[in-house]
N, C-alpha and C positions, 0 to 999 in steps of 0.2 A: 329305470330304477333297478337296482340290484337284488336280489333274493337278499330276503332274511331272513335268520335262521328261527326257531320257535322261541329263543329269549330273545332277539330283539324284534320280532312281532309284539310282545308281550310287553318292551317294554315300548314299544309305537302307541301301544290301545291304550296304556296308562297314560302316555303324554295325550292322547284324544280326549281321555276323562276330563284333565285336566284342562284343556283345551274349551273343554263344553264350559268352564265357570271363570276361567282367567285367561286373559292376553300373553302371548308367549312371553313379550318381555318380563312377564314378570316369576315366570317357571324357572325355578331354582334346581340344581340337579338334588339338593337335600327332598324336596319336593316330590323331585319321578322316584330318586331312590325309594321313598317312603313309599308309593301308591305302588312300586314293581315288589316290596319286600327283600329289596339289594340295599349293600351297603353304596355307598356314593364309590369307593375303591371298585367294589362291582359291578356298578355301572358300564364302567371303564374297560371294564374285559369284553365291554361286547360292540364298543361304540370308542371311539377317540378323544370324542369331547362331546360338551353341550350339543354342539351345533350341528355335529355332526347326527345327532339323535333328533332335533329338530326339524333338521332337513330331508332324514326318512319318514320323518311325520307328513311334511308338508307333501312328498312327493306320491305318499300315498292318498293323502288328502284330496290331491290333484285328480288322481286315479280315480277314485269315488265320487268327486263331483262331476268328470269327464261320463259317467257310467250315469249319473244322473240327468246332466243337460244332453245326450245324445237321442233320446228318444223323443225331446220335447220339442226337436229343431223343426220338424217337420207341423208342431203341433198350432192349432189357433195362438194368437197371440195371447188372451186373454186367457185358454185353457194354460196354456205353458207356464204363466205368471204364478197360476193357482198352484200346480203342482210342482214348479221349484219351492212356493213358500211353503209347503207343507211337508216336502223332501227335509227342508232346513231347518223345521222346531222339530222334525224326528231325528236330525242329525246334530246336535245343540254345537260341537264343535266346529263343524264346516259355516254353519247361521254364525259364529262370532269371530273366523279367519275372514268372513267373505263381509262384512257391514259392520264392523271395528278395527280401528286402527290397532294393531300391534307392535308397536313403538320395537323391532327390530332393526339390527343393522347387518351390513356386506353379507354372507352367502346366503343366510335366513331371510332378509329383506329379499335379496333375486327368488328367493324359492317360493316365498309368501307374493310378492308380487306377479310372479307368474300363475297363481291361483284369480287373484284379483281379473289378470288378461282373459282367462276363464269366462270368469262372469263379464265382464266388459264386451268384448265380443258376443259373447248370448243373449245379452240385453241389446249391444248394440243391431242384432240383427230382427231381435221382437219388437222395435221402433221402427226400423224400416220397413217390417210387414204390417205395423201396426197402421191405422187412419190419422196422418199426422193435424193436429190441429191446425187452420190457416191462423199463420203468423208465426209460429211458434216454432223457435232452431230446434233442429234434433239433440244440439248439447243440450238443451233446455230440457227435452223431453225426457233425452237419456237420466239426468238427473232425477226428476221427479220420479221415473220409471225404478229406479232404485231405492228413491226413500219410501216408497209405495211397499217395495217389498219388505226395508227393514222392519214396516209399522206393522205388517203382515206379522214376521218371523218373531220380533221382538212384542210386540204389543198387541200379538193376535188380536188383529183388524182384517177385514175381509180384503182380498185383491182385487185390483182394479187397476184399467189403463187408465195413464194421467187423462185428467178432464174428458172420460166419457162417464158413461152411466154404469153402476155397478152390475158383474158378473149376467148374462143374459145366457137365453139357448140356443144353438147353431144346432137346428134339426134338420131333417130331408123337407122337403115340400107336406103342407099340409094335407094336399091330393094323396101324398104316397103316405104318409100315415094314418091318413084314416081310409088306405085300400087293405091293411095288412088284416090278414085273419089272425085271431088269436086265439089258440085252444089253451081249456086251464089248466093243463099239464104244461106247458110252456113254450111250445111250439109255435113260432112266429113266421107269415110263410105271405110272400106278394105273389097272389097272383099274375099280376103281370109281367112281372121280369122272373119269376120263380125263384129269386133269394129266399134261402130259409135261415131260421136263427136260432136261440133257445133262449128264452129268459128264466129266470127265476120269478117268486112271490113280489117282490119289489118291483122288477121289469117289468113285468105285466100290470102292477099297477098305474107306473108310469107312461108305459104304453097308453094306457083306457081314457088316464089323466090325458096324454097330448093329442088323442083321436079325439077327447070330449070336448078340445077350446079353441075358439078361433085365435090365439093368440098364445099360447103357453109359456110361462113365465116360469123363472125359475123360484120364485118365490110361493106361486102355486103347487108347484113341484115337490117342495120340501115340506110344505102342508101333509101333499101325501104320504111320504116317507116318515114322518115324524107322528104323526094320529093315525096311523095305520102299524105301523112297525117299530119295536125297540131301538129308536136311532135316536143320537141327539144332532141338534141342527147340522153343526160342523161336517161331522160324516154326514150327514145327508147330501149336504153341497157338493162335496168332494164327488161320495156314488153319483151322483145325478150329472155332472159334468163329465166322471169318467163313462158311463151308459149313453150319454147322448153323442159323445165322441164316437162311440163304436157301434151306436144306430147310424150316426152320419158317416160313417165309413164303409158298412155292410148296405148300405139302401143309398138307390141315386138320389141326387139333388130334385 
């Protein structure tokens, strides 16, 4: 992708606004003129046509959702699923390029569809790490695996892998969570391996919460964060899945 200059950045973020509420096909340049405060002639001075403006969109588009699925690749399936859907109702544009058709055609269509390969690939690869159901093809799963996400993005619905049980917690051993000391300044420290950590007022209560249950649920979880702390559920799900990622990363299995 080529440098753009500060007007046609300015006029990329307009087409993104617009992006977040309408399908390209139907983005008029009387339209970006309006949301850039250029005339449609003005336009013109900084881009060659439509498409050629559509296609600095898309390609940055590409760039941002690239910036998004690259840290998830490594991530639980189930964790990754959550935080692409929650990346995509903060991003309303990228959520209705990537799970609505855009009725474009020739160099807009290869540009938009090369977003699509994006996501097709990252999902395809979160089915292959995923527990496939017996019987059940990966095109099958691949599918559900995506309208899972749109019900997410669109219909804020909770994520979930096709046909398991909703959102769970992938912690360390319960041996090694209920060895850690916890001081209430926030200092988290194993004596046996000497990993140290810091939490916060929340960490620590989650901590207490998963040293207290033989079985710790994420539904329990959010109990705490929610009658304990200024949180509403959503965020609570979110911190509680990103905090238990990064106990299961800092502390062995």
């Amino acid at each position: 992708m080529s440098t753009l200059s500060p007007r046609q950045t300015a006029i990329v973020s307009a087409v993104a606004a617009l992006v977040g509420e309408h399908p390209l096909a139907a983005l008029t340049t009387q339209a970006i003129a309006t949301a850039t405060e250029l005339s449609e002639g003005g336009l013109f001075r900084h881009f060659r046509s439509k498409g050629e403006i559509l296609i600095a969109y898309l390609e940055g588009a590409a760039a941002r959702l690239e910036a998004i699925l690259s840290p998830l690749a490594d991530q639980p399936p189930e964790f990754a699923l959550d935080r692409l859907a929650a990346a995509l109702r903060d991003a309303p544009d990228l959520g209705n390029l990537l799970l609505n058709h855009q009725g474009v055609e020739g160099e807009v269509a290869a540009a938009w569809q090369a977003i699509q390969a994006l996501l097709e690939r990252f999902l395809t690869d979160l089915a292959k790490r995923s527990d496939l159901p017996a019987g059940v093809q990966p095109k099958t799963y691949l599918g559900e695996l995506k309208e899972n996400l749109r019900r997410a993005v669109v219909e804020d619905e909770e994520t979930h892998l096709p046909w398991q049980p909703s959102k769970g917690l992938d912690l360390p051993e319960l041996e090694v969570l209920g060895r850690l000391a916890l001081n209430p300044s926030g200092f988290v420290f194993d004596p046996v391996t000497g990993v140290s950590l810091t939490a916060n007022g929340p960490g620590l209560a989650l901590l207490r919460h998963w040293q207290g249950e033989p079985e710790p649920t994420l539904e329990g979880s959010v109990a705490v964060l929610t009658e304990g702390f200024e949180v509403d559920r959503r965020t609570a799900e979110r911190d509680i899945l990103d905090y238990a990622a990064l106990v299961r990363e800092a502390l062995p299995r």
